[in-house]
C-alpha positions as CSV (number, residue, x, y, z in Angstrom):
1,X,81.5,9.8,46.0
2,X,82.4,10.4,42.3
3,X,83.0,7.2,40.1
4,X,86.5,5.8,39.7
5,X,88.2,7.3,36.4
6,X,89.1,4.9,33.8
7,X,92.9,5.9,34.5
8,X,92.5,5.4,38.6
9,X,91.6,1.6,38.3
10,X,93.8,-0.8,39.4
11,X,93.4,-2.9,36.5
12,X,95.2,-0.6,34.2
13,X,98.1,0.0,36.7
14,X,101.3,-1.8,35.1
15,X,102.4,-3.0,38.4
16,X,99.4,-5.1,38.4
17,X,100.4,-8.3,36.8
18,X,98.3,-10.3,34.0
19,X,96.5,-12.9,36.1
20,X,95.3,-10.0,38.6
21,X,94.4,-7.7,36.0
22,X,91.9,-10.4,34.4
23,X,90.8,-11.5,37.5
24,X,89.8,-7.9,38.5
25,X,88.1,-7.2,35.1
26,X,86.2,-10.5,35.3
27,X,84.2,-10.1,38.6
28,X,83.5,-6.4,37.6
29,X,85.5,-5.8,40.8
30,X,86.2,-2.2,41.4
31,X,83.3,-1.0,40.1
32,X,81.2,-3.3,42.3
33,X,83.1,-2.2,45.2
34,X,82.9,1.5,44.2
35,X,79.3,0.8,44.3
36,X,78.7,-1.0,47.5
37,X,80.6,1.7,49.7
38,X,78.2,4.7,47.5
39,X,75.5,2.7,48.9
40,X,76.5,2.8,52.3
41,X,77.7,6.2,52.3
42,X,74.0,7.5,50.9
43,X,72.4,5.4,53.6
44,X,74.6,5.8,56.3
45,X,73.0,2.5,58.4
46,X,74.0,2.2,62.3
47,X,76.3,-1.0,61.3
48,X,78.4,0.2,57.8
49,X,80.3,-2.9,58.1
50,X,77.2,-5.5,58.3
51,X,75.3,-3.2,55.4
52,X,78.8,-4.0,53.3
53,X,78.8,-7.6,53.8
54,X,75.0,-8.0,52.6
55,X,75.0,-5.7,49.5
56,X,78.1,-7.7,48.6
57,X,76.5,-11.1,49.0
58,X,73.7,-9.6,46.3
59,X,76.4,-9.7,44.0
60,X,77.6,-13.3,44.0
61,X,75.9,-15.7,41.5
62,X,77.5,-18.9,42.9
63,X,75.5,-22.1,43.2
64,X,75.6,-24.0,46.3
65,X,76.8,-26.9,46.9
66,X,76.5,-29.6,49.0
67,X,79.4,-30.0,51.5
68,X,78.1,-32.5,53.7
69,X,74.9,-34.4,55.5
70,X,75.3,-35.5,59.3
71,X,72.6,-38.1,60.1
72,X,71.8,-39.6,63.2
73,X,69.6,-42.3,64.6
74,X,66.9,-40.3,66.8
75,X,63.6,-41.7,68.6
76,X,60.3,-40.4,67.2
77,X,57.0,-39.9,69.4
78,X,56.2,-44.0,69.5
79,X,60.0,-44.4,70.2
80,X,60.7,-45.9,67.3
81,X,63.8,-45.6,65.4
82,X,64.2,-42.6,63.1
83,X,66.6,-41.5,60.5
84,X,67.2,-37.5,60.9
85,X,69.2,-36.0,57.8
86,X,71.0,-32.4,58.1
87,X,72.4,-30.8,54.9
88,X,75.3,-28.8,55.2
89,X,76.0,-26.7,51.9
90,X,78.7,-24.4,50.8
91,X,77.1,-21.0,49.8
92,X,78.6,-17.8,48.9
93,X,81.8,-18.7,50.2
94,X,80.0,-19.7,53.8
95,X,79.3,-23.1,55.3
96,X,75.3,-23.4,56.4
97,X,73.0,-25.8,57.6
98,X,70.3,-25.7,55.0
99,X,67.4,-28.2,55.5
100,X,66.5,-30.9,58.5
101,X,64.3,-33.9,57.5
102,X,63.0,-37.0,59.8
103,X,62.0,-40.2,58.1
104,X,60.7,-43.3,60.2
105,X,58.5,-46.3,58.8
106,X,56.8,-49.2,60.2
107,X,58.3,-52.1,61.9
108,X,59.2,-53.9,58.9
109,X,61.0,-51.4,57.0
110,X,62.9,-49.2,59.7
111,X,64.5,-52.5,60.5
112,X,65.7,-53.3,57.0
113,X,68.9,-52.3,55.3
114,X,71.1,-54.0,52.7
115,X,75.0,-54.9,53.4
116,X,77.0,-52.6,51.6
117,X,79.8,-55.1,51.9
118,X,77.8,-58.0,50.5
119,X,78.2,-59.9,47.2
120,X,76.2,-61.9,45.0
121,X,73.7,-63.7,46.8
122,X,74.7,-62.3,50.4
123,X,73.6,-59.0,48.8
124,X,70.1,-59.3,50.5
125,X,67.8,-57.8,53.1
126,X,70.0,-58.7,55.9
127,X,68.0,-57.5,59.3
128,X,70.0,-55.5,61.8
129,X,67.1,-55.8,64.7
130,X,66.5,-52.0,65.8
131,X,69.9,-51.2,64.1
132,X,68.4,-50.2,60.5
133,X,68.2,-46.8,61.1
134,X,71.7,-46.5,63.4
135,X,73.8,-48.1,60.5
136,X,71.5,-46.2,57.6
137,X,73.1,-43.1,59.4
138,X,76.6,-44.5,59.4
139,X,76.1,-45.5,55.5
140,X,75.1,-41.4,55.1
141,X,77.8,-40.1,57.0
142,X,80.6,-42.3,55.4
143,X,79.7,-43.2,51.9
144,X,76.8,-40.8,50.9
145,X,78.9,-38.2,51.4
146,X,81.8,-39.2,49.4
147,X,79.5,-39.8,46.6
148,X,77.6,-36.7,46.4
149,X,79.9,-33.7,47.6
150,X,80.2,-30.8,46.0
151,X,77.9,-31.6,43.9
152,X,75.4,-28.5,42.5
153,X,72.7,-28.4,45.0
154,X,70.0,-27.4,42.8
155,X,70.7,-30.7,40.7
156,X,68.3,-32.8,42.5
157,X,68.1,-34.9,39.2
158,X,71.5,-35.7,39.4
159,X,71.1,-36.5,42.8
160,X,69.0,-39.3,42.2
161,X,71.1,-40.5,39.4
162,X,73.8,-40.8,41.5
163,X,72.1,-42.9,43.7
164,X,70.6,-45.3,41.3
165,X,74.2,-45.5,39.8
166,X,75.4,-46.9,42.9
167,X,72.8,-49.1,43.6
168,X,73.3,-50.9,40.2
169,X,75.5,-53.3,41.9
170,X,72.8,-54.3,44.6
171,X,70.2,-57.0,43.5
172,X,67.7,-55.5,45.1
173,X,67.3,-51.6,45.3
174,X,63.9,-50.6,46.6
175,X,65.0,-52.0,50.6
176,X,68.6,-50.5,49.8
177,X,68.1,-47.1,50.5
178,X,64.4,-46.2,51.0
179,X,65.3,-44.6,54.2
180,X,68.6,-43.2,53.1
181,X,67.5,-41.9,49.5
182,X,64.3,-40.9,50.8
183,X,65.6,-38.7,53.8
184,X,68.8,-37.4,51.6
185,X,66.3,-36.5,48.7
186,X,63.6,-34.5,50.6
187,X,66.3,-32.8,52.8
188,X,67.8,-31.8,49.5
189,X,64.3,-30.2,48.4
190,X,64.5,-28.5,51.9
191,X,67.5,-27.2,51.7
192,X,67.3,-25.8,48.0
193,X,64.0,-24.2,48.9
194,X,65.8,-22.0,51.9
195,X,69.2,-21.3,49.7
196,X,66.2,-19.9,47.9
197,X,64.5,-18.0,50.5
198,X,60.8,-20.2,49.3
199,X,58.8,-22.3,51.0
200,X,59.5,-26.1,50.2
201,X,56.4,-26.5,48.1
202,X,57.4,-23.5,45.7
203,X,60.6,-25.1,45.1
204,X,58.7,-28.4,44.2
205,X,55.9,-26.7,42.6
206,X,59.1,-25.0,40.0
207,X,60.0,-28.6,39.1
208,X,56.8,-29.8,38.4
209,X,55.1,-27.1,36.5
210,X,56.4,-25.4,33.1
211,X,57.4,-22.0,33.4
212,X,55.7,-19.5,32.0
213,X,56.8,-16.1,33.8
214,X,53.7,-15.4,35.1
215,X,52.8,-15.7,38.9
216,X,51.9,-19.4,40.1
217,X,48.2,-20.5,40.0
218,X,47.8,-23.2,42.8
219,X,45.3,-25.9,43.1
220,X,45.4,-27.7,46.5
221,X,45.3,-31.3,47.2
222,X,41.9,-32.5,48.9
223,X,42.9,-34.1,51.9
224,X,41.6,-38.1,52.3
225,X,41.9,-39.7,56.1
226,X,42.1,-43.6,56.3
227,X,39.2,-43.9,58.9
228,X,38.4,-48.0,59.2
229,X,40.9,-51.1,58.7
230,X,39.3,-53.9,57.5
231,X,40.5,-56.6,55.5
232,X,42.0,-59.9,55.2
233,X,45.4,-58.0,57.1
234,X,43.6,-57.2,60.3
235,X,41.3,-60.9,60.4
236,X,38.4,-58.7,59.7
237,X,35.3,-59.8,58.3
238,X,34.9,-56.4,56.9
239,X,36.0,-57.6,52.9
240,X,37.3,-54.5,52.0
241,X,40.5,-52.9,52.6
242,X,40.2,-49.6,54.0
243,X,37.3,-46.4,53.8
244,X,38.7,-43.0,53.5
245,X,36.9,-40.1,54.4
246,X,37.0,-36.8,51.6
247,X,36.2,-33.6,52.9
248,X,34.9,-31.1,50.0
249,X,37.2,-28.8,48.1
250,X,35.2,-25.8,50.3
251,X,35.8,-27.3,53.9
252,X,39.2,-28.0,52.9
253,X,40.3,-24.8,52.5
254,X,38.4,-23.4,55.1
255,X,41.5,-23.3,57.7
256,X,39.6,-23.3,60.9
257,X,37.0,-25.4,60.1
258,X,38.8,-28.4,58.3
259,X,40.9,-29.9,61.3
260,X,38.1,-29.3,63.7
261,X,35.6,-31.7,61.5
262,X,38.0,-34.0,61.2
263,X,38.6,-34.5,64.7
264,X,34.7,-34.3,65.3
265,X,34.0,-37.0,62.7
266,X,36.5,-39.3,64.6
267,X,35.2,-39.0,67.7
268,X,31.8,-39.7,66.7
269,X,32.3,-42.4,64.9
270,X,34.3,-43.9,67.9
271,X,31.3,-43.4,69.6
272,X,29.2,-45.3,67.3
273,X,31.7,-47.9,68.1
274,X,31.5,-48.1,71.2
275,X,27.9,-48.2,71.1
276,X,27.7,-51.8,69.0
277,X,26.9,-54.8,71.3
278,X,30.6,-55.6,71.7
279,X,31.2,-52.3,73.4
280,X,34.7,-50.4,74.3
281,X,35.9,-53.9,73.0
282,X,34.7,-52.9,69.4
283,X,37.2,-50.2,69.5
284,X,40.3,-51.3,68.2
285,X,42.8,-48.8,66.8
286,X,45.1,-49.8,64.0
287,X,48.7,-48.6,63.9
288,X,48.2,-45.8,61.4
289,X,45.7,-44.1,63.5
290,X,42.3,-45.3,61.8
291,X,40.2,-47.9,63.6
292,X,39.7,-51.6,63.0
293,X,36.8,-53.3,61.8
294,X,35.9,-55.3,64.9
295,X,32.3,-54.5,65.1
296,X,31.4,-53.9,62.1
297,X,31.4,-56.5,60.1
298,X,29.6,-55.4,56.4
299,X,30.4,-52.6,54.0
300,X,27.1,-51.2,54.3
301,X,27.3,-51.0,58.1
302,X,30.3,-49.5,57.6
303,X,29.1,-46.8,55.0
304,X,26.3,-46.2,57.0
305,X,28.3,-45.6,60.7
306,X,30.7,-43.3,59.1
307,X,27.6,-41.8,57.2
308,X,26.0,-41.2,60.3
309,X,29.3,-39.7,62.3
310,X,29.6,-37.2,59.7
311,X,25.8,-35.9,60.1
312,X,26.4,-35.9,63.9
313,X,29.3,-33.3,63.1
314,X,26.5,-30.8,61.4
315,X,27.7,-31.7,58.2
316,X,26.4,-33.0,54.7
317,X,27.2,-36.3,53.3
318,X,28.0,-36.2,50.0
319,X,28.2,-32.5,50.0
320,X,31.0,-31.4,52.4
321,X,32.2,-35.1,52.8
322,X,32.4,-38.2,50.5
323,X,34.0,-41.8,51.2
324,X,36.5,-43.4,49.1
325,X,36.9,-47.5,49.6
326,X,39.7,-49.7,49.0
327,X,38.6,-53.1,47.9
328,X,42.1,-54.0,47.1
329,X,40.8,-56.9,44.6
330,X,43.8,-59.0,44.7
331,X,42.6,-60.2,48.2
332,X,40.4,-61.9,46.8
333,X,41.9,-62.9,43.2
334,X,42.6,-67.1,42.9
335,X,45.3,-66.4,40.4
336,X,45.6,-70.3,39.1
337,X,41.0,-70.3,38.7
338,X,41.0,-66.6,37.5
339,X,38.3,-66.1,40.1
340,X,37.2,-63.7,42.9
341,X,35.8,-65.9,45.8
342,X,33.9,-63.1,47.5
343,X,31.5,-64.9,49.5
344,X,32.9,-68.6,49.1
345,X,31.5,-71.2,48.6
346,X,28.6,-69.6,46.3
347,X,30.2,-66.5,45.8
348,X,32.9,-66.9,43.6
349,X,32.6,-64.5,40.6
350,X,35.1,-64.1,37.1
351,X,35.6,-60.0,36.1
352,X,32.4,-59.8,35.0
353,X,30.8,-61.0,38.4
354,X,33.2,-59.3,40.4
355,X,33.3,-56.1,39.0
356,X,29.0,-55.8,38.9
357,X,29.7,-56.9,42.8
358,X,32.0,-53.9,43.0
359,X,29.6,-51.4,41.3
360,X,26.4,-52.7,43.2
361,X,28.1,-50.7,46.5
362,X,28.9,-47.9,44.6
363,X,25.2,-47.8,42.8
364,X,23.6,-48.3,46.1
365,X,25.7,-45.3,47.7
366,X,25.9,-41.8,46.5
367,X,28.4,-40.7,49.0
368,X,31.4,-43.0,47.5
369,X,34.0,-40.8,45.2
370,X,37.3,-42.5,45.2
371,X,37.1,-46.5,44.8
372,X,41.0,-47.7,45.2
373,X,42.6,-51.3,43.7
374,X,39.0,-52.7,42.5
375,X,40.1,-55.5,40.5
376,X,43.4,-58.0,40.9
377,X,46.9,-56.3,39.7
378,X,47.0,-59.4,36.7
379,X,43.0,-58.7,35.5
380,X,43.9,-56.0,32.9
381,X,40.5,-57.0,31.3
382,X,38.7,-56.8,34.8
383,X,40.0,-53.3,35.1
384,X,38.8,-52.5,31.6
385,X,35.2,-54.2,32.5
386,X,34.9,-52.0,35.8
387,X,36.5,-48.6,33.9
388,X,33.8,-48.7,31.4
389,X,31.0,-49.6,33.4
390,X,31.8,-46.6,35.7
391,X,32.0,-44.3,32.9
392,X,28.3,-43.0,33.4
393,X,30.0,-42.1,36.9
394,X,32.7,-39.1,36.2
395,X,32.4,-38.3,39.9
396,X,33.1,-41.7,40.9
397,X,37.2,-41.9,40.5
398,X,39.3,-45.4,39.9
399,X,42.3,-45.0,42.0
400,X,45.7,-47.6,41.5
401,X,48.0,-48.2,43.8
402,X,48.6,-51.9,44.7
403,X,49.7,-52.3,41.1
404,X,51.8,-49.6,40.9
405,X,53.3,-49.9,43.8
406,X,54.8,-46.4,44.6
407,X,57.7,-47.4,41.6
408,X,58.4,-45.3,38.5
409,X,58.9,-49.1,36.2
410,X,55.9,-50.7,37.1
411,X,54.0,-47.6,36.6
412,X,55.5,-47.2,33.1
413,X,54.3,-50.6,32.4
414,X,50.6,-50.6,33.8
415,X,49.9,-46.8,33.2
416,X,51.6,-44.6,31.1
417,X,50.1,-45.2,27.5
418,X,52.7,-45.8,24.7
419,X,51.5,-44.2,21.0
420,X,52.5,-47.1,18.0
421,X,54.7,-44.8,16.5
422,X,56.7,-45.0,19.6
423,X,56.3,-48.1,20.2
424,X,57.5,-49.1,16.9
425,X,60.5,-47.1,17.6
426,X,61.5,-48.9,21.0
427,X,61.1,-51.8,19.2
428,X,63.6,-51.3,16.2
429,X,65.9,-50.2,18.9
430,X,65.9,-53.0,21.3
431,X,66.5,-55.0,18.1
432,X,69.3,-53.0,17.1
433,X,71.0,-53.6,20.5
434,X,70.3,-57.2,20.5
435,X,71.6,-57.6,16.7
436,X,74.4,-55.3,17.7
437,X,77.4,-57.5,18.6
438,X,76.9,-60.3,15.9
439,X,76.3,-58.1,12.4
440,X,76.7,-61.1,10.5
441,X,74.3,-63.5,12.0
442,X,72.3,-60.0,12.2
443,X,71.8,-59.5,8.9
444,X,71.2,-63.0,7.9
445,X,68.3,-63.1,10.1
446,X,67.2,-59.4,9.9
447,X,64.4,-60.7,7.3
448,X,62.8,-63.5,9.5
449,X,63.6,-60.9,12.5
450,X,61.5,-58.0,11.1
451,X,58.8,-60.6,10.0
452,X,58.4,-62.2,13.3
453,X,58.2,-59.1,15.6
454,X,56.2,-56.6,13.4
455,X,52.9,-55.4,14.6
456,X,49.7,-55.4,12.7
457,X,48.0,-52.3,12.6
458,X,45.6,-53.8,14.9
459,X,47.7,-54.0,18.0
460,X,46.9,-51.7,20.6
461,X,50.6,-51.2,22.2
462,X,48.1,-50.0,25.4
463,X,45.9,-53.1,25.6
464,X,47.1,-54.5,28.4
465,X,47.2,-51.2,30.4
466,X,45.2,-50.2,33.6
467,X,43.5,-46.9,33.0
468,X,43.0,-45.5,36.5
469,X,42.2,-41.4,36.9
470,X,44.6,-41.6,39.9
471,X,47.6,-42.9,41.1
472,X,48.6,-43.3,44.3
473,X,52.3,-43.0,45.6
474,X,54.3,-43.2,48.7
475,X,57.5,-40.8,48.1
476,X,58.5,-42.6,50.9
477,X,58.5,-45.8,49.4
478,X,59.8,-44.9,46.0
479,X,62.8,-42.6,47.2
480,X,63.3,-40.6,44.3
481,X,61.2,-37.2,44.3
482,X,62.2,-36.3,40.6
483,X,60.5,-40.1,39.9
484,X,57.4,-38.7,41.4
485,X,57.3,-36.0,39.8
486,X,57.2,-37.8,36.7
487,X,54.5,-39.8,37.3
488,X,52.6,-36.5,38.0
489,X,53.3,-35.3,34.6
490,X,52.2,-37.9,32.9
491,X,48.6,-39.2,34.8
492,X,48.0,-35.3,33.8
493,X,48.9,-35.6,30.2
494,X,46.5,-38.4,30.3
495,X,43.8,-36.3,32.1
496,X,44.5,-37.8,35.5
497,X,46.5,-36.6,38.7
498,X,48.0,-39.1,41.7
499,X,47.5,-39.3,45.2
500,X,50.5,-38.4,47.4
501,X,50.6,-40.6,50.9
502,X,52.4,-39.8,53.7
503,X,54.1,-41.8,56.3
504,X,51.4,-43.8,58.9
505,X,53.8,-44.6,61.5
506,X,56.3,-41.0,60.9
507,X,57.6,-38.0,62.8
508,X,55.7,-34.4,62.5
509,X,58.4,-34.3,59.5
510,X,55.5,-32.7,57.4
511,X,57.5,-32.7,53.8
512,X,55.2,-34.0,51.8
513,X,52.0,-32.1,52.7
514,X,55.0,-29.7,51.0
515,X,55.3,-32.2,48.2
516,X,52.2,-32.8,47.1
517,X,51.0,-29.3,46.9
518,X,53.9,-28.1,45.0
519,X,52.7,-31.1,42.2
520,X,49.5,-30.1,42.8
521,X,48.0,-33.5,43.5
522,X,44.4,-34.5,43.2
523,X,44.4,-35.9,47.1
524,X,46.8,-35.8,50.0
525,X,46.2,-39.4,52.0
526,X,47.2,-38.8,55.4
527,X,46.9,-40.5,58.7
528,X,43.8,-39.6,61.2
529,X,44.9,-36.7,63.4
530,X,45.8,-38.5,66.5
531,X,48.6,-37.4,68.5
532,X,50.8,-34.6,68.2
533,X,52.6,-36.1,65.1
534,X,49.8,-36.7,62.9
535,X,48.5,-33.3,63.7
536,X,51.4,-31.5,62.5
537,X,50.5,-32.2,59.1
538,X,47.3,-31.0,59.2
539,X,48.8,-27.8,60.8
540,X,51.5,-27.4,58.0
541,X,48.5,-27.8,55.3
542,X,46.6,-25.0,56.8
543,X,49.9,-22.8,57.0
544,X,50.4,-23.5,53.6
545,X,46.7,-22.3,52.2
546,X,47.7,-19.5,54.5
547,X,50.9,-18.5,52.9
548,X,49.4,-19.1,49.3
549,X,46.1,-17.0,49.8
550,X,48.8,-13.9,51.3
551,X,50.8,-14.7,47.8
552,X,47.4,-15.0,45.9
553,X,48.5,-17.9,44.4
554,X,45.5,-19.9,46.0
555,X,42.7,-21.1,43.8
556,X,39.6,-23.8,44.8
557,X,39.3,-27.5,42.8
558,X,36.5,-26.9,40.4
């Protein structure tokens, strides 16, 4: 078919009036068309008329947008409530459903959501029992949407914004929304990544990496399971929180060995349970899936049981699997005596005391990697004592999370180290702002101001800092993805990475196995794999090593 002659197109046919004529010389429209039907002709494919509607679509540029999300309250596999988002987006002139994400939470949240009609005061948790998640959905499907439609859906930023703009009013904005932004925002990433024709983790992985035009170079997260509950929140005797198992960046990757040692570690070390002079009635399993510490009641028994059900399961401690503990020091912080009472009434113990306490487990064990919330949220010095005293231990990590709290603000505060220069600057500008509306009285004082509040070059802006080489966070329990994100960026501009937990008590929604490696986390937390639900994350992470090794975009932790 010969190409249309410059004197053939519509465009220049003076019947064809001005707003056509543009129109038509805009979009490139003949031309295209010309184009399209050579194609088909040259190809001749069994259905012309389908071949015409696809080589057309390759030729629109349009962004979707978000038209619409449906959510509904649904029952996950322990029949609790859960929140199930649908994003509906307008694409290429066609209305599609685009992602599908589950959220549910333990009894404590799912329950929880604020009054949208509330003022003042009455704008509190208000508890709707097993309603949370029924009138969460009713607060997508009316206001949400309203808020957000149209919108660009590739602007997941402004997403966020949006909903922090209209949570301003609230007093209290973590409960307000941590199911609805939560489910919105990762059905968002969801849906972007299939407009997209990507996996969910490349689309995260685009937002959290700089671009540099070359193929992507992917480290995966090591995995860490939450095997034993112990703790002041269970009435254990056990002092410390929780003890993680950390299988080795080679059995991680190895996809048909990882879930299979996992489960084989579990069992044995129910076994060994079982097998303590309490019996079957030392086997107590916690909510999340790890077991609580009824029979044992000492760190080193419990080092050396878990120790011993990973040798049973032919592998090396220390080698192919290391432990991580959470002491979660502010269980036993006294905040008005500044003391830890350990072992009361003789073992009470300042910073010093507490943290040589601390490193006396960690000296006496090899296998520990990961040590979680060592010291009390307020001891900024205790967290300095224990930081340098484990510096002649780089494969022994620090790990924050009780401090931090999953939140982008209290992370800027504890972590994220401020340089003077900038801290000068924030400085003259909150001063600016304050000094703003009275320019008199300003200037009068500006003197005794500048006096008052200037540093001396001996401040250290970051003295009061914690200084952890991981952070852990609960997308979950933040909200805001793009927040996350952040937080990534900066622990590795400081030489650190973070810790992405999933959901204990969620669906087979398996997101954030997505999530964290598209940030390319330092460690995936995730539930043991018991039941169906918990499995299908570990699933999900061996389809994703899968997809990256056919991409070669796979490469091992050093």
């Amino acid at each position: 078919v010969s190409q249309i002659s410059s004197n053939k197109k519509m465009a220049k046919n003076p019947l064809v009036n001005v707003e056509l004529r543009q129109y038509l010389e805009r979009h490139d429209l003949e031309s295209t068309i010309h184009t399209i039907i050579n194609t088909v002709v040259k190809e001749t494919p069994g259905d012309p008329y389908a071949a015409l509607a696809n080589l057309a679509l390759q030729y629109s540029n349009s962004e979707a947008q978000l038209s619409h999300f449906i959510a509904t309250e649904i029952l996950n596999g322990q029949g609790k409530p859960t929140l199930q988002v649908e994003v509906f987006c307008i694409h290429k002139e066609q209305l599609t459903s685009r992602g599908t994400f589950s959220y549910s939470f333990n009894d404590g949240h799912q329950m929880q959501f604020l009054d949208p009609q509330a003022e003042g005061e009455e704008a509190a948790i208000i508890a709707y029992p097993g309603e949370g998640m029924g009138r969460a959905a009713e607060f997508i499907n009316t206001r949400v949407n309203e808020m957000l439609k149209h919108m660009v859906l590739s602007e997941v930023a402004l997403f966020e914004s949006a909903f922090k703009k209209n949570m301003e009013d609230f007093e209290t904005r973590t409960p307000f929304g941590v199911n609805i932004t939560s489910s919105c925002i990762s059905a968002l990433f969801k849906a972007n990544a299939s407009v997209l024709q990507m996996e969910p983790y490349e689309f995260v992985y685009g937002l959290s990496s700089p671009s540099s035009g070359d193929d992507p170079i992917i480290t995966p997260p090591r995995i860490m399971i939450n095997f034993l509950t112990g703790g002041k929140s269970v009435n254990s005797k056990l002092k410390y929180k929780k003890f993680y198992i950390i299988p080795s960046v080679e059995l991680t990757v190895s996809k048909p060995h990882l879930i299979k040692s996992i489960i084989q570690i579990h069992a044995n070390f129910r076994k060994l349970l079982a097998s303590s002079k309490m019996g079957e009635a030392g086997v107590k399993l916690h909510s999340d899936g790890s077991f609580i510490a009824v029979a044992i009641e000492s760190v080193n028994d419990a080092i050396k049981n878990l120790t011993e059900a990973i040798n049973q399961a032919g592998l090396t401690p220390g080698k192919d699997v290391s432990l991580g503990l959470n002491i979660d020091g502010d269980s036993f912080y006294n905040a008005e005596s500044k003391k830890y009472e350990l072992e009361p009434p003789k073992g009470i113990f300042d910073s010093t005391g507490a943290s040589d306490y601390f490193l006396k487990t960690i000296n006496e064990n090899s296998i520990i990697e990961v040590v979680e919330d060592p010291m009390a949220t307020v001891d900024t010095e205790g967290w300095k004592m224990f930081t340098q005293k484990l510096a002649d231990k780089p494969n022994v990590k620090i790990m924050a999370s009780k401090a931090i709290s999953s939140q982008l603000a209290n992370f800027q505060h504890l972590v994220e180290l401020v340089s003077k220069d900038e801290d000068s600057d924030n400085e003259d500008q909150q001063r600016e702002e304050e000094d703003g509306e009275e320019k008199e009285e300003a200037d009068q004082d500006k003197d005794a101001k500048s006096t008052t509040s200037k540093k001396t070059t001996d401040d250290d802006p970051n003295k009061n800092k914690l200084n952890p080489q991981i952070v852990m966070v609960d997308p979950h329990v933040n909200g805001f993805h793009c927040d996350v994100i952040a937080m990534t960026k900066t622990m590795k501009r400081q030489g650190g990475n973070v810790c992405i937990k999933d959901s204990d008590y969620g669906t087979a929604e398996a997101f954030l196995v997505d999530f964290a490696v598209g940030v390319q986390a330092e460690f995936l937390l995730l539930a043991p794999p018991v039941g169906f639900e918990r499995i299908a994350k570990y699933n999900r992470y061996c389809q994703l090593l899968e997809d990256m090794r056919n991409k070669e975009c796979l490469i091992q932790a050093e």
